[in-house]
N, C-alpha and C positions, 0 to 999 in steps of 0.2 A: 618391273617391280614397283617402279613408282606409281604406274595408271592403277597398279591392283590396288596399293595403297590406297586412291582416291578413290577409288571405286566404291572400296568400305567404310570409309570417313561420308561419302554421299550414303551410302545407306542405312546407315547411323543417321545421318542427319533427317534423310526424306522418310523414314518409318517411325509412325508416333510413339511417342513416351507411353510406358504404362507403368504405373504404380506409384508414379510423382505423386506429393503432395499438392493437394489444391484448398487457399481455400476459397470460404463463399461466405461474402456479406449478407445476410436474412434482415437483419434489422439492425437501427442507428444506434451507436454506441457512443456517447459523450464522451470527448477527450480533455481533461483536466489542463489548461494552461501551466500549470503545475500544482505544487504540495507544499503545503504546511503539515510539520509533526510536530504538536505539540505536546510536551511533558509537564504534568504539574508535579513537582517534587512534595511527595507525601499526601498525595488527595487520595483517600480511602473510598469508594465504590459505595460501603457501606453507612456513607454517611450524605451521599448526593443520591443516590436511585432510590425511587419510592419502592421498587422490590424488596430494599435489602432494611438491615437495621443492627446498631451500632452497639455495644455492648462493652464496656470495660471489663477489667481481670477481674474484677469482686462482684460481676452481673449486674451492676446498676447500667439501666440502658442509658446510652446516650444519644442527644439533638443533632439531627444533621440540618443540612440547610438548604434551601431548594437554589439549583442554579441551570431557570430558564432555557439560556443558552446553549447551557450543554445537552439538558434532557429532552426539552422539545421538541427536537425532530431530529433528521436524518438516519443511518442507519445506527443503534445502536447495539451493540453485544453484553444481556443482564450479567453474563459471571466469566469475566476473563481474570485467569490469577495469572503470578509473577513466580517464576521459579523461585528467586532468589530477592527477598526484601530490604535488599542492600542500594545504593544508589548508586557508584560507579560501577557493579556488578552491573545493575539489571537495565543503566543506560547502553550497557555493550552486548546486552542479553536483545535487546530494543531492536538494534541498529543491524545487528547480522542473522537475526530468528534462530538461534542457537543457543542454546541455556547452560551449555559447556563454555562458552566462552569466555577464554583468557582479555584481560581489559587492556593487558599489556600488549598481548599479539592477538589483536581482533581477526584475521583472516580476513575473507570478501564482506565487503557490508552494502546496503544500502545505494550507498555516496558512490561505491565502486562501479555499481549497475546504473545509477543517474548517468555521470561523469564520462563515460562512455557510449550512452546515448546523447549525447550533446546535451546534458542540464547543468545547471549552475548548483554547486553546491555552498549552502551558506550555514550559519549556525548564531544564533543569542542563545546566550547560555551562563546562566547562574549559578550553579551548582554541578557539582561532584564529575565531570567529564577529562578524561584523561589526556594525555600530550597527544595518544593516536588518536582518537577522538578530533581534536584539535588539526589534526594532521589532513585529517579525510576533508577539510572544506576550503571553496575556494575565497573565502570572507568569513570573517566568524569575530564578534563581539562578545568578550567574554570578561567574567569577572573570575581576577588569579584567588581570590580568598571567601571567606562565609560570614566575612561581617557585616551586617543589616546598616553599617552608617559609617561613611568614612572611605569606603573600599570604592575606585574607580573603574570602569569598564576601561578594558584595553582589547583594539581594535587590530587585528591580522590580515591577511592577504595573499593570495599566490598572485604570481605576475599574469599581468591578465583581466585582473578584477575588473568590471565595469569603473572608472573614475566616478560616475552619477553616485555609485554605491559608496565608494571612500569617505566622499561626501556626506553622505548622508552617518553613518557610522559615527562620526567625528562630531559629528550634531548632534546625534542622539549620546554619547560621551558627555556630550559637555550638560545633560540635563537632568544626568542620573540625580544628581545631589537633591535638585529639587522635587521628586520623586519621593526618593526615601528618606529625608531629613526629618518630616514628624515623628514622633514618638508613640511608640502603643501599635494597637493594632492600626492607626491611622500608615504610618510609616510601614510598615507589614503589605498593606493594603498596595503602598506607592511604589513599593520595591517589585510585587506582581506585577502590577500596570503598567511601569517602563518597560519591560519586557514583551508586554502583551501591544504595546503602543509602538515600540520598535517596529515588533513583527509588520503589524497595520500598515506601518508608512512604506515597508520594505518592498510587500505585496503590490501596493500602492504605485509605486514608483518601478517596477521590472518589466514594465508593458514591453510583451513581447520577444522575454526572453525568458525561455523554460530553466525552472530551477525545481529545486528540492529542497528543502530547510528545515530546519530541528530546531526548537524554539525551548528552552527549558526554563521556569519559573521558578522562586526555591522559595519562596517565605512560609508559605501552606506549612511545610516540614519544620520550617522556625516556631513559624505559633504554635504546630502542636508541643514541641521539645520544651518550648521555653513559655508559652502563655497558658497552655489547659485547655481542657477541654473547649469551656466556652471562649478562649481567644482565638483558637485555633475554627471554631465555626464560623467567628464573626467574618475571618482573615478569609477563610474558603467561600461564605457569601459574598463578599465584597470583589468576587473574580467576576461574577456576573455581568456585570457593564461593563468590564474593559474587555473580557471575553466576546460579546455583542457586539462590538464593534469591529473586532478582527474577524468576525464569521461574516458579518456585513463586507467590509472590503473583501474578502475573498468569495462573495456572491457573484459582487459587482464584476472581478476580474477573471472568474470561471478556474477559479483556483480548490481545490482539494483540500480542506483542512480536516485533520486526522487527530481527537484529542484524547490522551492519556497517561499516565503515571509512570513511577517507576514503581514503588509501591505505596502503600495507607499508613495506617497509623494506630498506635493501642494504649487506650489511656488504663490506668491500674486501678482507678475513680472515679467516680463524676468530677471530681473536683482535683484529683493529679496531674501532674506533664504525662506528655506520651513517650512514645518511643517504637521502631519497628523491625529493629535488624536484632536487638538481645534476645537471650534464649526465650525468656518470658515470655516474649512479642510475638516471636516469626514464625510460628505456625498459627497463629489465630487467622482467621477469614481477615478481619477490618484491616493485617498487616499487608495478606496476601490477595484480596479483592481490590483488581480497579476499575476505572473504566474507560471505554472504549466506545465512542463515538465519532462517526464518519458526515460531514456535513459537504454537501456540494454538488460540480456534477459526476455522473460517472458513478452512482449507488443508489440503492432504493430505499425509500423511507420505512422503515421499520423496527422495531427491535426481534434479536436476532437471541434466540435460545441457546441451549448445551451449557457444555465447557467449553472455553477457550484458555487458552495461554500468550504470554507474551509474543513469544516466537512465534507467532498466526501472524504479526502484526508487520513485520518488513515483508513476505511472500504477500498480501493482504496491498499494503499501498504501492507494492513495483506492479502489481495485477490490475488497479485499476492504471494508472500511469500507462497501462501496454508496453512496458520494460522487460525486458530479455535479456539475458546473457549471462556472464560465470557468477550464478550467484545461487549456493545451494544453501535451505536453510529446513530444518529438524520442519518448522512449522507450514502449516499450509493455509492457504489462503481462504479466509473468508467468503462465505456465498453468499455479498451485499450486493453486487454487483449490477447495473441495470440490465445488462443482456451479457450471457455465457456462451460459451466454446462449447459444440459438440463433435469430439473428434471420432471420427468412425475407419477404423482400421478394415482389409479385405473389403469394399466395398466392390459390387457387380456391376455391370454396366447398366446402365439405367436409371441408376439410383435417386430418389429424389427424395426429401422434406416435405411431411403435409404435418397441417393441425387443424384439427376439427373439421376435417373433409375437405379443407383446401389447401390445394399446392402453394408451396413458401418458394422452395427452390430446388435445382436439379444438382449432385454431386458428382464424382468423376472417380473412376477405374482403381481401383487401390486404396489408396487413403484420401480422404478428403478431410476438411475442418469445417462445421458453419459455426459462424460468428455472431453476435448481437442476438441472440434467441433469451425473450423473456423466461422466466419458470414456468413449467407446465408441462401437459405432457403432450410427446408429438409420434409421430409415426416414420418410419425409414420404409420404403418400398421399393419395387425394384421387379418386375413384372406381375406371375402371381402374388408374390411373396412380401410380407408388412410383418414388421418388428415395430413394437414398441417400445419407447424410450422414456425414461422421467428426467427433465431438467429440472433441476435444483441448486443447481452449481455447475462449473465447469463437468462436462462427462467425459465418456469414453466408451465407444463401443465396438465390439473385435466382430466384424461377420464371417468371418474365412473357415469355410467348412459348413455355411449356411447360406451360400449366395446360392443366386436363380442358377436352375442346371446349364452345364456347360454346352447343352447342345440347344439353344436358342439359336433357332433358324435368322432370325432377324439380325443378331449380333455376328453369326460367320459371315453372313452375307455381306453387311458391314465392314468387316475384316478384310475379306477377298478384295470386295472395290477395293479399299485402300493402297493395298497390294499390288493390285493391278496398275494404278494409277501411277505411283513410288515407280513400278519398275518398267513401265512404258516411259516417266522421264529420263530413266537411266541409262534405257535402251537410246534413247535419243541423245543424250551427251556420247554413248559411246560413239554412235556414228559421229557426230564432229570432230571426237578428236582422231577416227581412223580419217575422213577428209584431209585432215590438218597434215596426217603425213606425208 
């Protein structure tokens, strides 16, 4: 009973696999050192993208402001809206790609699917994020209240934290004050830029250790609430340079930065405070339009059509990251990406990758995956038989019920050797072990 045992545990092992997934690199895929997600609390869409334009509740247009850094390049998305115009709502709307979500019991987020692939989770954070929020990072600099002078960063930690990071946290603590101690929009302006300057050093200083981080800004939402229209412009142009600077370090350090809102903002005038969560506000476009811009490596330089929503935006940065695991979210990911997944179910034996008349790569029996494939369109083939495919974004293609016929001489014949091979070393182990008796 035992030899019959082995006997089938050998013939399991010596007869090949079929139907295993495989996949196949086709071309180089940039892997981001890690990520920056930054949030500008209350930066309106409609007031930084030359597509869009800004409108108060009594139709007097209003000035947006240009801000370089942001629009210039990378991948960028014209009209992503926010379910929900709230700021602790749609920071938890952000973080888990789900527009249902409780702030209170976030379920899987983000931080969950880093944290598990071995990244560090970190957090500077100004405004409106909750105790879970707070809970999901392994460092996180935050400030407990929403006053613009006076209020102190206080610094957190799970055990384990880099010491270099403690450090550093504790210094940027002690430099808030001078930051945000001017007055006016100057002070507005200083309260962004600690945050944006934090981030910098952070990035700066993690060489070579993968993180993830959520960077949240909050004056933008102060100047519109409490300075007007035009304070509220000056405060959102003045993100410009401290923003350039944090896209710079993350060049240099092959880092991912990911930037956008929770939601905008709706002035009743040219000349009123805003506001974006009141009945009045939250269905206008300037409450419910942000934006969404991807700079770094690991995405193509474009801007990027449709609708989008918020919830695109965690499926979207764990997709370039190459992050997997329990992390299901309503939205789905962005096609910025530099080279996509073509997954092809039922594939026949033979199967290979062409484009534009020449072989890329050859697939395998079942299901196969190719990797790194720019957009375009390409060819799946497989004796007589070519199916075309359009990359655009991640695909999917099912052949089963369309592969080459089953009676390919070349492929039985294939089979048989193998067969034959398998159970001539079989035959050979048995004689040993009847010797052995």
């Amino acid at each position: 009973m035992i030899r019959f045992s082995l006997f089938l545990l050998l013939l399991l092992f010596l007869t090949p696999g079929v139907g295993s997934a495989v996949d196949v690199q086709v071309g180089p895929v940039s892997q981001p050192a890690g990520a920056v997600l930054l949030v500008v609390d209350g930066l309106g869409a409609s007031y930084v993208y030359p597509e869009h334009r800004a409108y108060a509740l009594d139709g007097s247009p209003i000035d947006g402001a240009v801000l370089f850094n942001l629009t210039g390049g990378g991948a960028r998305a014209v009209d992503v809206r926010v379910p929900v115009p709230e700021t602790t709502k749609s920071h938890s709307v952000l973080i888990t790609g789900n527009s249902g979500t409780n702030p209170d019991h976030l379920g899987p987020t983000v931080f969950d699917a880093a944290r598990a692939n071995g990244y560090l989770c970190l957090a500077l954070l100004e405004r409106g994020d909750s105790m879970p929020v707070l809970q999901e990072m392994d460092g996180v600099l935050y400030l407990g209240d929403n006053s613009m002078h006076g209020a102190e960063p206080i610094p957190g930690f799970r055990a384990g934290a880099p010491a270099g990071l403690r450090y550093r946290f504790q210094v940027w603590r002690d430099r808030f004050a001078r930051y945000s101690a001017p007055q006016g929009v100057a002070g507005y302006a200083g309260y962004n830029a600690w945050a944006l300057d934090v981030a910098a050093d952070t990035v700066q200083n993690l060489s070579g250790q993968r993180f993830l981080m959520l960077v949240n800004v909050g004056a933008v939402d102060s100047a519109g609430q409490n300075l007007g229209a035009d304070g509220y412009r000056e405060v959102v142009a003045a993100l410009d340079v401290p923003l350039g600077r944090l896209a710079e370090i993350c060049r240099q350090n092959n880092v991912l930065l990911a930037v956008t809102a929770d939601h905008g903002m709706v002035f009743p005038s040219a000349t009123g405070k805003g506001g974006h969560s009141a009945e009045k506000y939250a269905a206008r476009p300037e409450a419910l339009r942000v934006p969404l811009v991807f700079l770094g490596p690991g995405v193509e330089e474009l801007n990027l059509g449709g609708r989008w929503s918020e919830v695109d935006i965690a499926p979207t940065v764990l997709g370039i990251l190459n992050i997997s695991g329990n992390f299901t979210a309503e939205g789905k990911s962005l096609p910025i990406r530099e080279g996509f997944d073509l997954r092809v179910t039922g594939a026949p034996a033979g199967l290979a990758l062409w484009r534009d008349g020449a072989w890329l790569a050859n697939g395998s029996v079942g299901e196969c995956r190719f990797r790194g494939l720019p957009r375009g369109l390409y060819s799946l083939k497989a004796g007589e038989q070519e199916w075309g495919v359009l990359v655009n974004g991640d695909a999917a293609m099912d052949l089963a019920g369309k592969a080459a016929p089953q009676g390919d001489w070349k492929r039985i014949i294939g089979i048989i050797l193998i067969l034959a091979i398998n159970l001539a070393g079989i035959a050979i182990i048995v004689r040993i072990w009847k010797k052995g008796d």
